[in-house]
CHARMM-style PDB file with segment names, atoms N, HN, CA, C and O in Angstrom:
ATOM      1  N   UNK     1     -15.555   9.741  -7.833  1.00  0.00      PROA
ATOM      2  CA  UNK     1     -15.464   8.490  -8.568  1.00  0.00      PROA
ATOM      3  C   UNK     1     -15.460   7.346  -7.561  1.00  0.00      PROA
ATOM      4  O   UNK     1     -14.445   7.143  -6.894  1.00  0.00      PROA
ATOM      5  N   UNK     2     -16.305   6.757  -7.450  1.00  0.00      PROA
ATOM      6  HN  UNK     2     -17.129   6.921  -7.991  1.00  0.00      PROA
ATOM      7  CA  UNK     2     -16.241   4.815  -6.213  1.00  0.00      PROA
ATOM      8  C   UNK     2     -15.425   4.610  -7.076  1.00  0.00      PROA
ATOM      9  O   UNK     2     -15.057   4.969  -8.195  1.00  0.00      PROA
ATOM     10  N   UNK     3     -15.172   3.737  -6.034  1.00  0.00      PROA
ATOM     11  HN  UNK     3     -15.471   3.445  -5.125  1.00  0.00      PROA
ATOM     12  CA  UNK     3     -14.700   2.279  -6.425  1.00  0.00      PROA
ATOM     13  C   UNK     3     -15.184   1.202  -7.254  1.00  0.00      PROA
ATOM     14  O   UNK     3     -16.257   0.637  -7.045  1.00  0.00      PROA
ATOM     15  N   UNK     4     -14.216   0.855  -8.405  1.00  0.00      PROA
ATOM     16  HN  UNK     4     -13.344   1.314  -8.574  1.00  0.00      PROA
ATOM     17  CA  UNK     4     -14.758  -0.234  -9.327  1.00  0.00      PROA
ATOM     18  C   UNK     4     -14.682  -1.639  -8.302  1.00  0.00      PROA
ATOM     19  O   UNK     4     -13.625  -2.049  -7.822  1.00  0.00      PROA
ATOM     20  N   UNK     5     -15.790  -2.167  -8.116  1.00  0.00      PROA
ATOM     21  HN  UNK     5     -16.649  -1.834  -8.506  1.00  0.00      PROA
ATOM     22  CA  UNK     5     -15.932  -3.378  -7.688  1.00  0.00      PROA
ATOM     23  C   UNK     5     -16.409  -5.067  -9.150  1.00  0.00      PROA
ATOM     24  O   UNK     5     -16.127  -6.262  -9.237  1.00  0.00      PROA
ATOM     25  N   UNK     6     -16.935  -4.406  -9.669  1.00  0.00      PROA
ATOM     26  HN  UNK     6     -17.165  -3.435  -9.598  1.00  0.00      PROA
ATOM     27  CA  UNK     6     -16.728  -5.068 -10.886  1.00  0.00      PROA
ATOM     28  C   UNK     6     -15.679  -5.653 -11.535  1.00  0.00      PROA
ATOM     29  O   UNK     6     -14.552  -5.172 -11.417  1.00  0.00      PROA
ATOM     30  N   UNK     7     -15.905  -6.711 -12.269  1.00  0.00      PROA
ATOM     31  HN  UNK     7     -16.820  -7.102 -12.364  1.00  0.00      PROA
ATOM     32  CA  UNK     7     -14.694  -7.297 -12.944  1.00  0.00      PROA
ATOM     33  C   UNK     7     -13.949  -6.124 -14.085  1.00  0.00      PROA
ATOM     34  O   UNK     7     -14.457  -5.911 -15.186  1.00  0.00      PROA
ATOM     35  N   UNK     8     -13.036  -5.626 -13.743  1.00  0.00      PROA
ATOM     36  HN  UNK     8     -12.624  -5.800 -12.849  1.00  0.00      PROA
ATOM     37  CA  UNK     8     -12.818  -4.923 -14.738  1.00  0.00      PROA
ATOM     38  C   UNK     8     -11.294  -4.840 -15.156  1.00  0.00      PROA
ATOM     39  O   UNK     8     -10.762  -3.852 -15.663  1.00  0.00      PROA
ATOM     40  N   UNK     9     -10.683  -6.039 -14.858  1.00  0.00      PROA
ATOM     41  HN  UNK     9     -11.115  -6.841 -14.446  1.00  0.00      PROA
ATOM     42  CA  UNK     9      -9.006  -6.258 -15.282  1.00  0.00      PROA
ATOM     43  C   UNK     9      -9.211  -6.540 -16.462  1.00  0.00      PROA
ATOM     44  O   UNK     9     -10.045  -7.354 -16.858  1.00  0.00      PROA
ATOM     45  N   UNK    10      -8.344  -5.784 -17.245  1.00  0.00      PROA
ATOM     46  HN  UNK    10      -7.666  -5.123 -16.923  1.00  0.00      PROA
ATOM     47  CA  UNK    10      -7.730  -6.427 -18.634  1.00  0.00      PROA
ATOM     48  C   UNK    10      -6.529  -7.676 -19.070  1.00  0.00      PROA
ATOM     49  O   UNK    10      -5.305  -7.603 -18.956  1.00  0.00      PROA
ATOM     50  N   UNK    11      -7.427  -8.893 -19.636  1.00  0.00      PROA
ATOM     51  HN  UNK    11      -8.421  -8.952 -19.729  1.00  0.00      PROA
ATOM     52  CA  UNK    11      -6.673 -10.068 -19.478  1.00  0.00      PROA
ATOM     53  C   UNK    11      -6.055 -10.107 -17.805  1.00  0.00      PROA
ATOM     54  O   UNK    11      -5.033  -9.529 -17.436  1.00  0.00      PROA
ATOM     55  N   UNK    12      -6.954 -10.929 -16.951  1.00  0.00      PROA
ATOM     56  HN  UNK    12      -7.784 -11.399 -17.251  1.00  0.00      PROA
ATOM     57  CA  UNK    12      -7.237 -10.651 -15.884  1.00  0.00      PROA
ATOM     58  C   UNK    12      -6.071 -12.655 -15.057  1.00  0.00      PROA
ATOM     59  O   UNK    12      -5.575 -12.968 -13.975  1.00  0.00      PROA
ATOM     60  N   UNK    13      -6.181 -13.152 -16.062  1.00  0.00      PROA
ATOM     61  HN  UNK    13      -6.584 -12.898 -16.941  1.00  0.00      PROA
ATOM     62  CA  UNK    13      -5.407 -14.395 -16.078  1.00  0.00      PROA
ATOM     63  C   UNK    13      -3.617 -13.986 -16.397  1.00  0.00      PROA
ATOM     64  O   UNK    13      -2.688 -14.724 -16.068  1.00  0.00      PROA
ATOM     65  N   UNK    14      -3.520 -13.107 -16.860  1.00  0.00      PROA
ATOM     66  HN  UNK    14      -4.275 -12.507 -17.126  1.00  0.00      PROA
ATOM     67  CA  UNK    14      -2.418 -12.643 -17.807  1.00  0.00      PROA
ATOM     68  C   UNK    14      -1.716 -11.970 -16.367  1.00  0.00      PROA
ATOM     69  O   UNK    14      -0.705 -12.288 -15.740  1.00  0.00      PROA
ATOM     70  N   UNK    15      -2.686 -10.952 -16.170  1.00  0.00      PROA
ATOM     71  HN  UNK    15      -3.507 -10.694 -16.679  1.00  0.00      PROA
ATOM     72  CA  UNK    15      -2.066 -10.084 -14.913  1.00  0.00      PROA
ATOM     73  C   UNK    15      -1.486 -11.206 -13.677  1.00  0.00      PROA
ATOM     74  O   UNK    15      -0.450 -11.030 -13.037  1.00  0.00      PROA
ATOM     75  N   UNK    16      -2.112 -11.994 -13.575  1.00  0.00      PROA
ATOM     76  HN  UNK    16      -2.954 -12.137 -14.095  1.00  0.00      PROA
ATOM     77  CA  UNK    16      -2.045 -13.665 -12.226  1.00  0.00      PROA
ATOM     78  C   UNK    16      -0.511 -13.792 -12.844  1.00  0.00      PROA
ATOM     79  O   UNK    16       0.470 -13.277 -12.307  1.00  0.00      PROA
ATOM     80  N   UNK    17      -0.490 -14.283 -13.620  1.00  0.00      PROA
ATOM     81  HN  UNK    17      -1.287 -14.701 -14.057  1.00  0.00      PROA
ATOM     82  CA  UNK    17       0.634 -15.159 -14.324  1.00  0.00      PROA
ATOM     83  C   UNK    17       1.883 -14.066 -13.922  1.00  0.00      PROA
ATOM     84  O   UNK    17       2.952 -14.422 -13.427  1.00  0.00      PROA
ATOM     85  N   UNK    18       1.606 -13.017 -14.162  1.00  0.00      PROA
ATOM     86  HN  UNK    18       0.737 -12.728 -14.565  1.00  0.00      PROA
ATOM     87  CA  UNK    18       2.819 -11.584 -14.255  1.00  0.00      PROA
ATOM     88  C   UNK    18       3.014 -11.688 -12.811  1.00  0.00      PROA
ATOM     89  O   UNK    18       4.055 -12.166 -12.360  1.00  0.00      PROA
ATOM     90  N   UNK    19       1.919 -11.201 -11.943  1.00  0.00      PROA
ATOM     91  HN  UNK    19       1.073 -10.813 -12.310  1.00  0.00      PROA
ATOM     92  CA  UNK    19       1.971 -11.144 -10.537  1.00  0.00      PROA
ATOM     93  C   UNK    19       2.791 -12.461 -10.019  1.00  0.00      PROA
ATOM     94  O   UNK    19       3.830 -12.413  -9.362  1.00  0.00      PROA
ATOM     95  N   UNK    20       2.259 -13.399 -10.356  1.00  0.00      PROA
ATOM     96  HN  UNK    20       1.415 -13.438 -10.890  1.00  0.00      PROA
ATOM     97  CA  UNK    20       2.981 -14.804  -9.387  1.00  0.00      PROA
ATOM     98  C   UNK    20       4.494 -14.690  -9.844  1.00  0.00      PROA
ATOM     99  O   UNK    20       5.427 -14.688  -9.042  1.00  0.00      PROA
ATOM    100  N   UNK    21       4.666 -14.576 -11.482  1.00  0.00      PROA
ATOM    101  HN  UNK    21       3.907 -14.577 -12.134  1.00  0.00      PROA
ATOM    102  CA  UNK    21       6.489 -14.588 -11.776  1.00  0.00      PROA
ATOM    103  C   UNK    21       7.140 -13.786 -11.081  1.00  0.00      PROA
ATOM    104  O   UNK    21       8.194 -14.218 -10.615  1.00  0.00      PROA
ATOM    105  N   UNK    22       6.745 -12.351 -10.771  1.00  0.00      PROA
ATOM    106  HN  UNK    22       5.889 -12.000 -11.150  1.00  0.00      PROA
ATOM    107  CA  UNK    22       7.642 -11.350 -10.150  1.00  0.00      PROA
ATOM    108  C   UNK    22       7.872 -11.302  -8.998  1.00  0.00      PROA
ATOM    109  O   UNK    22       8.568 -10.442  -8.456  1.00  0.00      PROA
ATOM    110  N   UNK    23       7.181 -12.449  -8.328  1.00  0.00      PROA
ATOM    111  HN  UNK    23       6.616 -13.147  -8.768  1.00  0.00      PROA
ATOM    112  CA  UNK    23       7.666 -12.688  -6.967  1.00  0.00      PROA
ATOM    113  C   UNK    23       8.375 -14.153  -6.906  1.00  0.00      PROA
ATOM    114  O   UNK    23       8.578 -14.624  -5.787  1.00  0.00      PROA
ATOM    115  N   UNK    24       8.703 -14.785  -7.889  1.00  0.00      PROA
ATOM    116  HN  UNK    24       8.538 -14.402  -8.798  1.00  0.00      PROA
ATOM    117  CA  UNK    24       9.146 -16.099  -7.816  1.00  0.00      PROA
ATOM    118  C   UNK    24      11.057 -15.268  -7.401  1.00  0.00      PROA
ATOM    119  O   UNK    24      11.725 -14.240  -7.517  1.00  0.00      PROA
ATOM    120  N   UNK    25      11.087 -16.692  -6.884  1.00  0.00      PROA
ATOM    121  HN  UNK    25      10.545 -17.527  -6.789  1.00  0.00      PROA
ATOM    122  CA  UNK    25      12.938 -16.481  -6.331  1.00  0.00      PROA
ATOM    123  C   UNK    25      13.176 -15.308  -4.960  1.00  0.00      PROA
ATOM    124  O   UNK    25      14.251 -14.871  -4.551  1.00  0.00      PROA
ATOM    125  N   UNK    26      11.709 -14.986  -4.424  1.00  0.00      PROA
ATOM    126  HN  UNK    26      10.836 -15.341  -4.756  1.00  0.00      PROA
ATOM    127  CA  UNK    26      12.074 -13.782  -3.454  1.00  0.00      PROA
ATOM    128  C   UNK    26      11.660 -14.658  -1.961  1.00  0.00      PROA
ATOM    129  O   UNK    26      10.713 -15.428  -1.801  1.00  0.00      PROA
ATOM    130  N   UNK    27      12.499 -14.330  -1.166  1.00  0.00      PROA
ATOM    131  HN  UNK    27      13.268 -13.705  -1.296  1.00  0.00      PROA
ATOM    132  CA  UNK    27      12.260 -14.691   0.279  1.00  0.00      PROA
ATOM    133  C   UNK    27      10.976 -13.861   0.530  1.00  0.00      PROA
ATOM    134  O   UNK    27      10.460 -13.036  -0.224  1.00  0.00      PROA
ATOM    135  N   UNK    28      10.520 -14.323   1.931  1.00  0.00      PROA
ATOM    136  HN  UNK    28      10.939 -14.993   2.543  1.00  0.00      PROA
ATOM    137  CA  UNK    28       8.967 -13.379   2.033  1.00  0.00      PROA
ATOM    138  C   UNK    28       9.245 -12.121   2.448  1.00  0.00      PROA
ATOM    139  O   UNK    28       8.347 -11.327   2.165  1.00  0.00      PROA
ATOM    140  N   UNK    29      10.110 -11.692   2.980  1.00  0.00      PROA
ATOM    141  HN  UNK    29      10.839 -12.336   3.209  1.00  0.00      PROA
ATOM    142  CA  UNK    29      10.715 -10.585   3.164  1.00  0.00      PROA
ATOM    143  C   UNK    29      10.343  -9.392   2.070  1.00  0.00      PROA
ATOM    144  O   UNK    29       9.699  -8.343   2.067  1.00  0.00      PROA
ATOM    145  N   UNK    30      11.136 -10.179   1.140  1.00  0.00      PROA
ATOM    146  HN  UNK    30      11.660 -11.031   1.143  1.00  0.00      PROA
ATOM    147  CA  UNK    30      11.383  -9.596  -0.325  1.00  0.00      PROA
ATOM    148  C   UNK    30       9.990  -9.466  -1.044  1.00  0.00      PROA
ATOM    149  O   UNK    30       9.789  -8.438  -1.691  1.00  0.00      PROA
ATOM    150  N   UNK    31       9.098 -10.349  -0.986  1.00  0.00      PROA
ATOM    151  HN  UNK    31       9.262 -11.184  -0.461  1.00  0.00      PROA
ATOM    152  CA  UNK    31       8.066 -10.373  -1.155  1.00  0.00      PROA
ATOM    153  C   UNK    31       6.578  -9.528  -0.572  1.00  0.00      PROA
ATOM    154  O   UNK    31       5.431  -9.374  -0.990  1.00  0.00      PROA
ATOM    155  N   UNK    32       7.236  -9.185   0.418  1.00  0.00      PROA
ATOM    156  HN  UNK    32       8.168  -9.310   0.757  1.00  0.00      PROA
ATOM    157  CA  UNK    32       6.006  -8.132   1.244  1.00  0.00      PROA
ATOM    158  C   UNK    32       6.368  -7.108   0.914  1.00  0.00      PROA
ATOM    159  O   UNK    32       5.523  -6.216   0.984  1.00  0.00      PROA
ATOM    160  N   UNK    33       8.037  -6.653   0.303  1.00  0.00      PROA
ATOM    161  HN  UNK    33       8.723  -7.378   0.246  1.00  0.00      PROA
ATOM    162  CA  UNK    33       8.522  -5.206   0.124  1.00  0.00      PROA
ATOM    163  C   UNK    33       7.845  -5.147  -1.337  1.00  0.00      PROA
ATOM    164  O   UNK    33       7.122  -4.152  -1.282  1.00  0.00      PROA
ATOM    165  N   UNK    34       7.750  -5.593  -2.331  1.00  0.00      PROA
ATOM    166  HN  UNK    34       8.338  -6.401  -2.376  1.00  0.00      PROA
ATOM    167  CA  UNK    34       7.652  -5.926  -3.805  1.00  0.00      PROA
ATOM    168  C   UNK    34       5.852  -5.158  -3.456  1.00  0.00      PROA
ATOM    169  O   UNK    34       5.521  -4.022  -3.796  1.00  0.00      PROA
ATOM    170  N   UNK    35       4.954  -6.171  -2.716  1.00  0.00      PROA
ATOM    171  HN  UNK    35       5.223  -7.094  -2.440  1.00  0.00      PROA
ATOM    172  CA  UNK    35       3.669  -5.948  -2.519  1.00  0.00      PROA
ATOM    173  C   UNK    35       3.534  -4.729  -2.145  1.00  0.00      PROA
ATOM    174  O   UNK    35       2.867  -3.914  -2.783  1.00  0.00      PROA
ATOM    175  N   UNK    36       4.349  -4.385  -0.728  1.00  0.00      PROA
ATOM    176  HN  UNK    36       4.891  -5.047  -0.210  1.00  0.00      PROA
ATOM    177  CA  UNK    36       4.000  -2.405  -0.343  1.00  0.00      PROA
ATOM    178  C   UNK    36       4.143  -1.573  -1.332  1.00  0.00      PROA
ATOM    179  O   UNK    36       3.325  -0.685  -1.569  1.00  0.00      PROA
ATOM    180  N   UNK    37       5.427  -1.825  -2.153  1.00  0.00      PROA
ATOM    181  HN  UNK    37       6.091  -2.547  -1.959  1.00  0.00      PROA
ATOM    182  CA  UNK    37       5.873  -0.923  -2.896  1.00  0.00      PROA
ATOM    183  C   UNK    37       4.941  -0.913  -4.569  1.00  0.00      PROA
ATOM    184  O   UNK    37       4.944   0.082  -5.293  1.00  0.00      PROA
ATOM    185  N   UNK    38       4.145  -2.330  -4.955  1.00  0.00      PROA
ATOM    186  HN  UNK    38       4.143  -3.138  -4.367  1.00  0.00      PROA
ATOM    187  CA  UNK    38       3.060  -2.276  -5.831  1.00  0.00      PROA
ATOM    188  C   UNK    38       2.073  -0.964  -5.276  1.00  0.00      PROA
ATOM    189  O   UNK    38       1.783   0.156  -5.698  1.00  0.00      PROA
ATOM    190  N   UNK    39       1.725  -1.845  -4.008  1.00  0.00      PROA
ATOM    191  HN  UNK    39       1.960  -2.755  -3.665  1.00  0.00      PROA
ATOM    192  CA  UNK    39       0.447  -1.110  -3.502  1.00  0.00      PROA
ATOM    193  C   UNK    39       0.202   0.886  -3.661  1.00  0.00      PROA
ATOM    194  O   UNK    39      -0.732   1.668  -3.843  1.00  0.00      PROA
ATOM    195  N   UNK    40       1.820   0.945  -3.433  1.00  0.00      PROA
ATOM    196  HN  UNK    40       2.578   0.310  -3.284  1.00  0.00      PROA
ATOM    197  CA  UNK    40       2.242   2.240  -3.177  1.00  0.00      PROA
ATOM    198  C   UNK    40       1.956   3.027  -4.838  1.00  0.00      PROA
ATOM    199  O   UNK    40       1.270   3.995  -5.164  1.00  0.00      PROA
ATOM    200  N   UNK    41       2.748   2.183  -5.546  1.00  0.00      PROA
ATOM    201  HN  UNK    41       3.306   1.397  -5.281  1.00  0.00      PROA
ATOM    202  CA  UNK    41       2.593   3.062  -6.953  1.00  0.00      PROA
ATOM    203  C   UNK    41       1.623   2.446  -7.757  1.00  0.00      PROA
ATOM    204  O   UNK    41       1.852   2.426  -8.967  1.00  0.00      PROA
ATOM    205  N   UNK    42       0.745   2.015  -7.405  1.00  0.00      PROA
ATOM    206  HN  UNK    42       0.558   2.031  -6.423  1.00  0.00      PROA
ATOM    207  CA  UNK    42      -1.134   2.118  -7.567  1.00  0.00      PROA
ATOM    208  C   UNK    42      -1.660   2.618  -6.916  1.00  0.00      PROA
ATOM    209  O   UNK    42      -2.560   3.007  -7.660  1.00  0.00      PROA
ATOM    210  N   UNK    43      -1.886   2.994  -5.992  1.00  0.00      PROA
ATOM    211  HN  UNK    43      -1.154   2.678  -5.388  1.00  0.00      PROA
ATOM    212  CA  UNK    43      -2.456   4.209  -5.103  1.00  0.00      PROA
ATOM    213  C   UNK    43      -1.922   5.340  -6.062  1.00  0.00      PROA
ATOM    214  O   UNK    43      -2.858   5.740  -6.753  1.00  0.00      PROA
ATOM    215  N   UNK    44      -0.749   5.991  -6.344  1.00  0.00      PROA
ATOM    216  HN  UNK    44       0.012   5.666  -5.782  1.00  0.00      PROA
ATOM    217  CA  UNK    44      -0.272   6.908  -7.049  1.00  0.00      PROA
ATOM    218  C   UNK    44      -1.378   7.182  -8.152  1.00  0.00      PROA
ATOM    219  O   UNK    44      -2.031   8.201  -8.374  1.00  0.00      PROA
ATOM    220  N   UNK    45      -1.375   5.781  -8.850  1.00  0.00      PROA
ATOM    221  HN  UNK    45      -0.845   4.953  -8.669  1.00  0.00      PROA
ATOM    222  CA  UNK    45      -1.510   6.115  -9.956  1.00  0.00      PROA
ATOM    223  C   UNK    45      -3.672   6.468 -10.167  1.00  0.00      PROA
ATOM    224  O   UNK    45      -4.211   7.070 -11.096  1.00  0.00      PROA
ATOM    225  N   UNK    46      -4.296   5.881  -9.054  1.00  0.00      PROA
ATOM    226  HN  UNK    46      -3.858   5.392  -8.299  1.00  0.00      PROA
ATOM    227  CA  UNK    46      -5.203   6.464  -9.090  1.00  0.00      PROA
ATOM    228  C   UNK    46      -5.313   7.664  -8.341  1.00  0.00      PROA
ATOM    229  O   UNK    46      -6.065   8.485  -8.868  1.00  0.00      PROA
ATOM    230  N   UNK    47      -4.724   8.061  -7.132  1.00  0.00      PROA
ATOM    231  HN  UNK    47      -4.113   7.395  -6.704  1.00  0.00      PROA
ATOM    232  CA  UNK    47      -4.877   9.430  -6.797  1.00  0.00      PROA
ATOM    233  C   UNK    47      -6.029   9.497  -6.100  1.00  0.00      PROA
ATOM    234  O   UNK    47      -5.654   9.427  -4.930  1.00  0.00      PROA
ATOM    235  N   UNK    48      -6.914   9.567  -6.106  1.00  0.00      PROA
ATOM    236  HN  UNK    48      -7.218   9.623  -7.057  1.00  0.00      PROA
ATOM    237  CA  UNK    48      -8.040   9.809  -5.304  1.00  0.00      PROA
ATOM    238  C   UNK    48      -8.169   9.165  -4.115  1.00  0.00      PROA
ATOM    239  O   UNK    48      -8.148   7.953  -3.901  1.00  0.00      PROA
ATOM    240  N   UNK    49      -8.350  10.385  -3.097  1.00  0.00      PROA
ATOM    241  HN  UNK    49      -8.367  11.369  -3.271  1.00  0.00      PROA
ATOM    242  CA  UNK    49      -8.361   9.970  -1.517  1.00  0.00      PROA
ATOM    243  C   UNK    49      -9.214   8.717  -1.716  1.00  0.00      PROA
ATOM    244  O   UNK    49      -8.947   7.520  -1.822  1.00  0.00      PROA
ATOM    245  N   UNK    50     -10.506   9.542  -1.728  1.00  0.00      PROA
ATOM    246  HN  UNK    50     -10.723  10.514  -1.642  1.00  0.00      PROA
ATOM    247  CA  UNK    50     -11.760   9.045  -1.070  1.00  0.00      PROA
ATOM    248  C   UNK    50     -11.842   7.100  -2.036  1.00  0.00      PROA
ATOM    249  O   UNK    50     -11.959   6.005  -1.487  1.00  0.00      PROA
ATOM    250  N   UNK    51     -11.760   7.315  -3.041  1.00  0.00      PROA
ATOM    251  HN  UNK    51     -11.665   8.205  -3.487  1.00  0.00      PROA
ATOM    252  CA  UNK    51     -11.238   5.880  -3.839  1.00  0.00      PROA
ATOM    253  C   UNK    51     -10.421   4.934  -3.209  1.00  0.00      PROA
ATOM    254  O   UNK    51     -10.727   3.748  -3.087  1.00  0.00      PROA
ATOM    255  N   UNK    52      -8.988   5.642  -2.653  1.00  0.00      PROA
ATOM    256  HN  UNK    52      -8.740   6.606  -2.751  1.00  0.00      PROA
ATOM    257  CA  UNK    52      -8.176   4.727  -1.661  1.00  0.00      PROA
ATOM    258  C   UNK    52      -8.743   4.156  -0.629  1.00  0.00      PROA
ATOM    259  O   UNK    52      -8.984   2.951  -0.559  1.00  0.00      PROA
ATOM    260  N   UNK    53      -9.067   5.248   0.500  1.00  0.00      PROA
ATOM    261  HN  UNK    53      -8.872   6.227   0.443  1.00  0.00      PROA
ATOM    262  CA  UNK    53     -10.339   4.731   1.391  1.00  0.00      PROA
ATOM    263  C   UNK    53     -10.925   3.608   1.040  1.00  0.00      PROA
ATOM    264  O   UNK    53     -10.603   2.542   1.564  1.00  0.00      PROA
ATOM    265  N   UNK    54     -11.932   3.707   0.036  1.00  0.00      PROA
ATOM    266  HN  UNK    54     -12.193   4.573  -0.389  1.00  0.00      PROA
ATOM    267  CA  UNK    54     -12.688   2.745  -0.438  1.00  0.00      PROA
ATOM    268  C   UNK    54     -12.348   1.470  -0.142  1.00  0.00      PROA
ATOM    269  O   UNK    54     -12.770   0.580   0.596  1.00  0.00      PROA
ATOM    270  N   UNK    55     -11.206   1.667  -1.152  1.00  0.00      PROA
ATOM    271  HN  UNK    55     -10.862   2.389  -1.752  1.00  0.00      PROA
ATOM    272  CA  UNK    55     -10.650   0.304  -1.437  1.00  0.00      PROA
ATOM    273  C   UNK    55      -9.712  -0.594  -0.074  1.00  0.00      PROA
ATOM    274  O   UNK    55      -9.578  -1.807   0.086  1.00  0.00      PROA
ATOM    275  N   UNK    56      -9.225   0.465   0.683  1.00  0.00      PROA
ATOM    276  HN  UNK    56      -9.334   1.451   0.553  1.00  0.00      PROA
ATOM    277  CA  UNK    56      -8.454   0.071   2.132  1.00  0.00      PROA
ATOM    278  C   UNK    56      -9.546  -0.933   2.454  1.00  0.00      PROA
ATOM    279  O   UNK    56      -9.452  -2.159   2.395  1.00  0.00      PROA
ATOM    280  N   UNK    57     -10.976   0.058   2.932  1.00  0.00      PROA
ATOM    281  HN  UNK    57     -11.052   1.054   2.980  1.00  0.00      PROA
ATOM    282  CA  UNK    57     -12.098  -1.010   3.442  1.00  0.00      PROA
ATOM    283  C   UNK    57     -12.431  -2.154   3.295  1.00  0.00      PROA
ATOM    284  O   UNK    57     -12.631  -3.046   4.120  1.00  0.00      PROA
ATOM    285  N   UNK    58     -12.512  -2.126   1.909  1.00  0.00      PROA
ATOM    286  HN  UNK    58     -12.349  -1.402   1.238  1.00  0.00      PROA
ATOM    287  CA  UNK    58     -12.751  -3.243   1.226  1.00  0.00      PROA
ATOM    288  C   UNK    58     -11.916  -4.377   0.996  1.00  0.00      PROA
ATOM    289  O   UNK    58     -12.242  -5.516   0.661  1.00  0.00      PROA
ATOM    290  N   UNK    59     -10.480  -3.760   1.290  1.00  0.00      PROA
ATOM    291  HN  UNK    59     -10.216  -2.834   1.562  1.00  0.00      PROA
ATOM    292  CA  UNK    59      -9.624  -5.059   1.185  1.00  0.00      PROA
ATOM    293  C   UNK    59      -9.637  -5.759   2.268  1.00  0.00      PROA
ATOM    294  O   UNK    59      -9.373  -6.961   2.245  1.00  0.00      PROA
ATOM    295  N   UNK    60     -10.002  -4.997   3.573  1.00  0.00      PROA
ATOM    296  HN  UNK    60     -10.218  -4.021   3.593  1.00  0.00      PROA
ATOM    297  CA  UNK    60      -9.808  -5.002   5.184  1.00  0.00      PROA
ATOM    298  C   UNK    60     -11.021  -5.657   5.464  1.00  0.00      PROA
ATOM    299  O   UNK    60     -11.020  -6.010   6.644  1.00  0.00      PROA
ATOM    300  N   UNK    61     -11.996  -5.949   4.912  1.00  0.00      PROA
ATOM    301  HN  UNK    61     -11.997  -5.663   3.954  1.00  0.00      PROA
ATOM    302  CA  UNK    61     -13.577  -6.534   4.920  1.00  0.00      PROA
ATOM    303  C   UNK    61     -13.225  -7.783   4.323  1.00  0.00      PROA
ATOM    304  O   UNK    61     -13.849  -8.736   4.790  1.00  0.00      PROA
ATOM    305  N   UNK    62     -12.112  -8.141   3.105  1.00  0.00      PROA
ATOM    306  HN  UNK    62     -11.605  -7.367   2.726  1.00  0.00      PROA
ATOM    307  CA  UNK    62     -11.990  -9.317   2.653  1.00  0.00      PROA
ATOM    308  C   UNK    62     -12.360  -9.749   1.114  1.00  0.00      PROA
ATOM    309  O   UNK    62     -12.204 -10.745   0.409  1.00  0.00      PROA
ATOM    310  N   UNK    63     -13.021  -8.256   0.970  1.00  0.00      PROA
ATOM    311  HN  UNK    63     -13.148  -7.446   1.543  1.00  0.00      PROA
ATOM    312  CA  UNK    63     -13.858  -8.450  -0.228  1.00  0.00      PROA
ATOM    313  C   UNK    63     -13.699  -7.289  -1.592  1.00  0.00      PROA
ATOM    314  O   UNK    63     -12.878  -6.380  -1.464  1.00  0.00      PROA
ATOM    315  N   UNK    64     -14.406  -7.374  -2.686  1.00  0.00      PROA
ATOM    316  HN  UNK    64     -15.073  -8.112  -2.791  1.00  0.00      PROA
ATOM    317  CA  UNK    64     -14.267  -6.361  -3.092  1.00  0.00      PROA
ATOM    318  C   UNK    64     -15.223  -5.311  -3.019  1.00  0.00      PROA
ATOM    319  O   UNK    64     -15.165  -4.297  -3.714  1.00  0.00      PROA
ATOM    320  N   UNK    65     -16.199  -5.579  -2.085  1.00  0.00      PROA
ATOM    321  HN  UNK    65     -16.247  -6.403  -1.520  1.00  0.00      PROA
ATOM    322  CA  UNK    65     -17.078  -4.410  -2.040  1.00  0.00      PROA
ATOM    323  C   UNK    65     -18.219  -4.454  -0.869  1.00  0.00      PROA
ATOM    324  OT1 UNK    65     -19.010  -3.519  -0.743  1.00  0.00      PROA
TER     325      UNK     65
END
């Protein structure tokens, strides 16, 4: 399975709004732990090596694809 590089968030404004509140009131500290620990249980939840990969690259390139 690649990587979805396509727009493919559901209510994709909605998710922004969620993301920015759950880090409001956190020192950056607190804020980079919040992000690893997202990152961590989304990786989980797709599972696939070669997908993670993907996406490492691609975040590390700047882009989505």
């Amino acid at each position: 399975m690649p990587l979805i590089t396509a727009p493919n968030l559901e209510s994709p404004d909605d998710f922004y709004e969620a993301l920015i509140a759950v880090h409001d009131g956190l020192d950056d500290a607190q804020s980079h732990a919040l992000n690893a620990r997202l990152v961590l249980l989304l990786a989980n939840h797709v599972g696939a090596l070669d997908v993670l990969r993907e996406a490492l690259q691609a975040a590390r390139a700047g882009g989505a694809g």
